[in-house]
N, C-alpha and C positions, 0 to 999 in steps of 0.2 A: 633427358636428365632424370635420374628416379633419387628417388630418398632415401640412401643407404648408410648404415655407418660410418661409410667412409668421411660425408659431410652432415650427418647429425649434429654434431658439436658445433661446424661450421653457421648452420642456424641457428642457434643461439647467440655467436660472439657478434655475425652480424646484426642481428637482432639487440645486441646490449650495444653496437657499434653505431647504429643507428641512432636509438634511443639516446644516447650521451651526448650526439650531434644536437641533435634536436631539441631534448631538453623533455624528454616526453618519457610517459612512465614503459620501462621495455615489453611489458604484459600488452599493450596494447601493439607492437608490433609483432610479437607472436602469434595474437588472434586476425592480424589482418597477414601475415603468412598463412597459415590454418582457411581463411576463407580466400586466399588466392590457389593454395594447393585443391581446398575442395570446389572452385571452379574448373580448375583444370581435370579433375578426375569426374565429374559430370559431362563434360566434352568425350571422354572416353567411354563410360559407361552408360550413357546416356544425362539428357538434361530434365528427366522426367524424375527419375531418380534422386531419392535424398541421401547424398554424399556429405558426411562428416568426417572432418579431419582433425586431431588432436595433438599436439605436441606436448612432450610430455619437459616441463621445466627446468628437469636436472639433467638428462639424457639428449633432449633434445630427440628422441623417435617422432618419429611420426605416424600414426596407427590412424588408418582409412578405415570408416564402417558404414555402412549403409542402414539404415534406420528407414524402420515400415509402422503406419500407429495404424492400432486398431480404430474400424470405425461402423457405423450402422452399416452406411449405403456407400460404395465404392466409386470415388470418379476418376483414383489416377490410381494404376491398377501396380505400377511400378512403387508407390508408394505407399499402398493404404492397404488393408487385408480386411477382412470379414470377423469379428469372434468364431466362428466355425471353422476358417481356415485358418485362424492363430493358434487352434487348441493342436493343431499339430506339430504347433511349435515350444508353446509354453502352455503351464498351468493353469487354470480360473484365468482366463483372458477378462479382460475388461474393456469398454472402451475407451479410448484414450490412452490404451498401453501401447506401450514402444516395443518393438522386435529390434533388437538391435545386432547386426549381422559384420564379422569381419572383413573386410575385402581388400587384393592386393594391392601394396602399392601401384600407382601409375609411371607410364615411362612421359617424359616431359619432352617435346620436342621444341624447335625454339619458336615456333607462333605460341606454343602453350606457357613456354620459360616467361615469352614477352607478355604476354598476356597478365602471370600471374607478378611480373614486374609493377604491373601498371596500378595491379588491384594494391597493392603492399604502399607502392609512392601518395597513392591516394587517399589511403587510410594513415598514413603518417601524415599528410599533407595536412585531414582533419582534425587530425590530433593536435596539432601542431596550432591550429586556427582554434580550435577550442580553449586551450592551454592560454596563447596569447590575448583571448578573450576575457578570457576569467581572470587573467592578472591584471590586466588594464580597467577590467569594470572594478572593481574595487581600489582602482587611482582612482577613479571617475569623481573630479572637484577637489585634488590635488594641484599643486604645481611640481614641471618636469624639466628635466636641466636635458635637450637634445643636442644634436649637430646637424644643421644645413648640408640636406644631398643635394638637392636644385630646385628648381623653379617654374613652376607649370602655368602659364598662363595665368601667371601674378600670384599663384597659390605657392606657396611654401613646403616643399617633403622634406619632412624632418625627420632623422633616423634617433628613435627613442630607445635603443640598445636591441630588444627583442622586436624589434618591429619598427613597421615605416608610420608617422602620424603626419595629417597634414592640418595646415594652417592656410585655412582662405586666405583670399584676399580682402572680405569686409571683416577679418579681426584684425589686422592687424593695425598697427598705431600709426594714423597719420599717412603720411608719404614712408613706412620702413621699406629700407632693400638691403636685401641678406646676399651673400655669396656662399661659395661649397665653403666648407669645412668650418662656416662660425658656428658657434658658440648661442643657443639661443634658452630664451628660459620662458616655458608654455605654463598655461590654464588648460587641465584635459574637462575640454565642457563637455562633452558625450563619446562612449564608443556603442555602438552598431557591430550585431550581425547581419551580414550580408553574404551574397551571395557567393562573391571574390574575398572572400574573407573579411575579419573583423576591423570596422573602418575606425579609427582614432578621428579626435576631429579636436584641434588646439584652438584656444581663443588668447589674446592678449588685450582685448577691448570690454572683455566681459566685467561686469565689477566684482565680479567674489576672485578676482585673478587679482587686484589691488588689497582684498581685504586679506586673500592670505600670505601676500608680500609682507602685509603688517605683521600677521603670526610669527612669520619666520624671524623678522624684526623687532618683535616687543614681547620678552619674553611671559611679562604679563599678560598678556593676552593668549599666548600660546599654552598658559597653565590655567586658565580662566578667570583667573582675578579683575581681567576687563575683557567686558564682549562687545564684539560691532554688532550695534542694532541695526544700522542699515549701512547703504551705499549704495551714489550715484555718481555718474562719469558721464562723460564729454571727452572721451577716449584723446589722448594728446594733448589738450587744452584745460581743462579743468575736474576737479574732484570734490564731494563731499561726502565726508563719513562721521557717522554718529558713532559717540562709542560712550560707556558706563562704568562705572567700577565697581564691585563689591567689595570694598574694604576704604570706608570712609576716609583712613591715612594714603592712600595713593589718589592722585589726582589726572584721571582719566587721560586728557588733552596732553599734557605734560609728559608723561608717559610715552606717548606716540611720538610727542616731538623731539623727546631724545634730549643729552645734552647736545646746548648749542645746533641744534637740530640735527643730530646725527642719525639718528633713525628715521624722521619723515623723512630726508637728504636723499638717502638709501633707495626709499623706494620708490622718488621723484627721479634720480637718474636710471632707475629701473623702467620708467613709464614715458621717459624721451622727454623731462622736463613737464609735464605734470602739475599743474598747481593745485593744492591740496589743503581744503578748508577741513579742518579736525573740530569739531562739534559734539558737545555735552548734551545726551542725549536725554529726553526727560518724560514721562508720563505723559505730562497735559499738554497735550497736542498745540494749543495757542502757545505756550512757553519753547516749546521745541519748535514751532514754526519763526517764531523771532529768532533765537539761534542761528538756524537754518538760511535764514535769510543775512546774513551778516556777509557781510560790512555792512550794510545796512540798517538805519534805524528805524524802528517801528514804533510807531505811537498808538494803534490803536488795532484790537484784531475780533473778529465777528466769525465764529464757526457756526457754522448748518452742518450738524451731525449725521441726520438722515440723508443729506446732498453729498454728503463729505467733499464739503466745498467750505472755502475759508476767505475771508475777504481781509484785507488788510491794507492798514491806511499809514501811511510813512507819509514826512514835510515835506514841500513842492521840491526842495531843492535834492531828495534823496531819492525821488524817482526813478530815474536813469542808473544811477546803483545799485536798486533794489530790481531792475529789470536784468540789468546786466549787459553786455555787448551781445545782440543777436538775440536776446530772452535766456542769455546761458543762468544767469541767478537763478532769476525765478523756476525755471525750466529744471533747476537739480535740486532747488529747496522741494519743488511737486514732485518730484520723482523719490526723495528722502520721504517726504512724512505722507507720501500717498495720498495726498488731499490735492483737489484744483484750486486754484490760489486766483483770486482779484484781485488786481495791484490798484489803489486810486490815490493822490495825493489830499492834502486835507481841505484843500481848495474844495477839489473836486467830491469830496463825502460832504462838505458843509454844503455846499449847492443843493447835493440830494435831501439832506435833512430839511433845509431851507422849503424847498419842491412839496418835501410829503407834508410839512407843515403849512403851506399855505392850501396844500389840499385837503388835508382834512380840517381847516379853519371853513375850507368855504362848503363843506360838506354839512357842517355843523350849521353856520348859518341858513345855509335854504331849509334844510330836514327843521329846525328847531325853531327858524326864526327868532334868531340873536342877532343881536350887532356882532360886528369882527372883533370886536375885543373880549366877550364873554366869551365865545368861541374857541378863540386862543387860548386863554382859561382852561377852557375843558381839555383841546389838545398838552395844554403844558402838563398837566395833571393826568397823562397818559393815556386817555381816551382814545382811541383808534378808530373805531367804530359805532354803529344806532345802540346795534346789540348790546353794547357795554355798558350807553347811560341807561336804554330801557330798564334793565336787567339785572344792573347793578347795585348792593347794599346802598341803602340811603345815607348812609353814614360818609360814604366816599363822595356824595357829593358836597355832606354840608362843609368840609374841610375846605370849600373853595370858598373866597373870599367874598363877602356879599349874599351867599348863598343860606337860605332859609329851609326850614321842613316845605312849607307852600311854596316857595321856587323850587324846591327838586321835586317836587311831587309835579309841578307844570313841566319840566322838564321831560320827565320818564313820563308822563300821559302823552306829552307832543310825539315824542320817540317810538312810541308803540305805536298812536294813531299814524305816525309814519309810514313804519315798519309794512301794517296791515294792509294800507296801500299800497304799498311795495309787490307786500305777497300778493293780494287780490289782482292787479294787475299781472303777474309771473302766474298765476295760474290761469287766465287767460288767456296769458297766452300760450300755454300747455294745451290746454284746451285745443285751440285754432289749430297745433299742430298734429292733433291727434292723439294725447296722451288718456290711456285707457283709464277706468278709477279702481283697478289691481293695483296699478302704479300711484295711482295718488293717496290711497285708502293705505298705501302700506308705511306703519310704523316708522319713521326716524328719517325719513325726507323730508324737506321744507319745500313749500312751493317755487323757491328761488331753484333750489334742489332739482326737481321735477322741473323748472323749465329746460333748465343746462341738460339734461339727459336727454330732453325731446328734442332740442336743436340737435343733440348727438346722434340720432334715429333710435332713441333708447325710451319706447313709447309702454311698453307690457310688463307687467311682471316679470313674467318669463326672459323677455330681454336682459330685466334688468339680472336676472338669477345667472345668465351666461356669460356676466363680464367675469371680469380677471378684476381682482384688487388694484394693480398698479395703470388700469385704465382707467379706475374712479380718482384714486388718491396721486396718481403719476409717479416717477422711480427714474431710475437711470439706467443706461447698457450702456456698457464698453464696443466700440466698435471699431474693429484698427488700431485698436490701443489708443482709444478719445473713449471720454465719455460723453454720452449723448444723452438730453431730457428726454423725457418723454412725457409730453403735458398730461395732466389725468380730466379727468370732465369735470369733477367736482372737486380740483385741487387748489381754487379760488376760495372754497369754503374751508379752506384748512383741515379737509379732512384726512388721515392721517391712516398707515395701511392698515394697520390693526381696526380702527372702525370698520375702513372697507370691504373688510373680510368677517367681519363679526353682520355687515348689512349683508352682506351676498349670502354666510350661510344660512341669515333667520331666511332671505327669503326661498330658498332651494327646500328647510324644510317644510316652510309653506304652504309649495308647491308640491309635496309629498317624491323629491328626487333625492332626497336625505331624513336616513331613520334616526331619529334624536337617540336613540339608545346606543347603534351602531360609532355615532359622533360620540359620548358619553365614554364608552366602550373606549376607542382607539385614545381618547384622552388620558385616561385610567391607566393603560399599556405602557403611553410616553411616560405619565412620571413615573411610574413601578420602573422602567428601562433608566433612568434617571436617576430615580434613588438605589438602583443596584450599581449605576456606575459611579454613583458620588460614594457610596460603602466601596467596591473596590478599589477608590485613588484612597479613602482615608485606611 
């Protein structure tokens, strides 16, 4: 077959016949004709040879040229030329110039016809998978109205109009089973390129697939007047979603619930029955963890910021509510406000209270040599620890009843001559373990301090210079999706990461492994980087 006028026109119409199938811009099968014809006419002329082939838009010719570039040193002699032996051909050769040379069309015979078939299907094929790429990654966290082709080993093909997406088997809700031709409506949680083209991939279990059910259903929301701050699921079983308002006259919950519930209704028979707790969403974490926890009553709530851990204390009788069947409450209140959550009843918190008060009563007695009833005295008046009466303004003791300047002054003298024993023994037994006097000579350790690092094998300076802060002050990691403690050595002493890190770096520069100017320096950078980015928000 050659390229003659007689079917010039003909490649183009197929080429725009193509293209209009497909849905793909016609330019790109033109060039993947042009690179099927210049395969073919490198089989003819050789493959060493640089064969270009051009079609011309409006005509539809085809003009074969062979192109030679100039170069220093020659490896493919079919392709590359000398400047010496370009000047015979053009002007001030340079290198890097092209010779570009006409050459006759090719005759096509049909391994070559099939060949340059294959190259055109396949370059449409990509186009094709690119095209379908780019439109779906910008659904990506939308919802998609498909139809059910069938069913793969419990996974779901779903025909999304340009294309096939599937739906696992862990999204979907519960026990669902689909047949051909229903009707299904997706969450597109990712699409992928791959290797067999661009992979859709639908969720119906996801929770931003409920939050933007609500979108389409509260038109507030879909103008922004109310936003979901969060959301969590129990995919078929249960829901809960936070949501806020910006315009103090609308009232958030109400909103969502529609009259007579017509809008949560909506997206409860969307979700196969769904129950759905709609929750005011609020700043202060303890406020929104009461919420959160509803039906349930909470009487009393205790956050650890740095743990981002939250304990909370509801009446005997509201326990079992506040957990939920299987731990589903509590299980979607932590998954709402991101915090791990202690459930105790009030029984059970007065017991502990009860517990740390008769232990720091009998703390007080031996250390001070009180009866138990001064004792209790001191703990009621919030004493905790030696440190506190030692240490503490004389004034907070004379507010306890009975309490003179010469009784608190016996008191913080007992507390200290305490104390001293305390230490004096904790350093001996630093000592016994091998603790060097780098380590005990160094600034802002207490002997109690220095024992706990020597039981740790945390015996030298230097030791001490190679921890990590959250092995002194302890921290947390997620692992599997839990969070896990991680006890720190010295995180009995309430020390806290910022200390641990301000101890680690005096002693690194110490040790001359850190140049104080260098630290000073990268200090000076952050806030300059800081105050350049707080002037670009303002």
């Amino acid at each position: 077959m050659a390229i003659t006028s007689a079917n010039q026109l003909e490649l183009l119409q197929t080429a725009e016949a193509v293209a209009r199938e497909k849905m793909i811009d016609p330019d790109l099968v033109i060039q993947a004709m042009e690179e099927s014809l210049a395969r073919a006419a490198k089989s003819r002329y050789g493959s060493e040879m640089d064969i270009r082939v051009a079609i011309d838009r409006k005509t539809g010719k085809a003009t074969f040229t062979r192109v030679r570039t100039v170069v220093e040193d020659v490896e493919n002699h079919q392709a590359e030329l000398t400047v010496d032996q370009a000047k015979d051909y053009m002007e001030n050769p340079e290198v890097g110039s092209e010779l570009i040379d006409e050459v006759p069309p090719v005759e096509m015979g049909r391994i070559a016809a099939q060949s340059a078939k294959q190259v055109i299907l396949q370059k449409v094929r990509e186009a094709e998978r690119d095209r379908q790429f780019e439109e779906f990654q910008d659904r990506a966290g939308t919802i998609i109205n498909g139809q059910v082709k069938r069913e793969e080993y419990g996974n779901v093909i779903v025909d999304v109009g340009r294309g096939e997406a599937i739906l696992r088997r862990n999204e979907k809700i519960g026990r669902e089973s689909y047949r051909p031709n229903d009707r299904i409506r997706c969450y597109i949680k990712d699409v992928r390129r791959e290797a067999r083209g661009p992979q859709i991939f639908l969720s119906r279990t996801d929770p931003q697939f409920m939050a933007e059910l609500f979108k389409m259903e509260v038109p507030e929301i879909y103008d922004g007047i109310i936003e979901i701050k969060a959301v969590a699921r129990d995919p078929g079983s249960r829901a809960k979603i936070a949501v806020i308002s910006y315009d103090n006259s609308i009232d958030p919950v109400g909103a969502c619930v529609g009259m007579r519930g017509s809008r949560v209704q909506a997206v409860v028979n969307e979700l196969q029955g769904e129950k759905i707790d709609i929750i005011p969403w609020n700043e202060d974490q303890p406020t929104f963890l009461v919420n959160a926890l509803q039906p349930a009553e909470v009487t009393k709530v205790v956050l650890d910021e740095e743990a981002e851990r939250i304990e909370v204390v509801v009446p005997d009788e509201q326990l079992s509510l506040a957990i939920g069947r299987r731990g589903q409450n509590v299980r979607l209140a932590s998954q709402l406000t991101g915090l791990d959550i202690d459930i105790m009843t009030e029984t059970e918190e007065s017991a502990r209270r009860q517990a740390e008060f008769a232990e720091r009563t009998k703390l007080f007695m031996e250390a001070l040599d009180v009866d138990e009833f001064f004792a209790q005295l001191l703990v009621s008046e919030g004493f905790t620890n030696l440190e506190e009466v030692a240490y503490v303004d004389v004034s907070e003791l004379l507010v306890i009843d009975g309490v003179d300047e010469a009784t608190a002054g016996e008191l913080q003298a007992r507390a200290r001559d305490n104390l001293e024993a305390i230490n004096k023994q904790a350093m001996e037994n630093a000592r016994a373990l091998g603790v060097e006097d780098s380590l005990v000579e160094f600034e802002g350790l207490t002997p109690q301090m220095i024992e706990a690092l020597a039981k740790d094998d945390v015996k030298t300076l230097e030791d001490f210079a190679t921890c990590a802060d959250w092995e002194l002050a302890g921290g947390w990691t997620t692992v599997d999706g839990q969070r896990v403690k991680d006890e720190g050595v010295l995180e009995q002493f309430e020390m806290s990461l910022e200390e641990a890190q301000h101890l680690i770096m005096t002693a690194r520069i110490q040790l001359g492994w850190v140049d104080p100017d260098d630290l000073l320096a990268d200090e000076e950078e952050g806030e300059d980087a800081v105050a350049e980015e707080e002037g670009l928000e303002a």
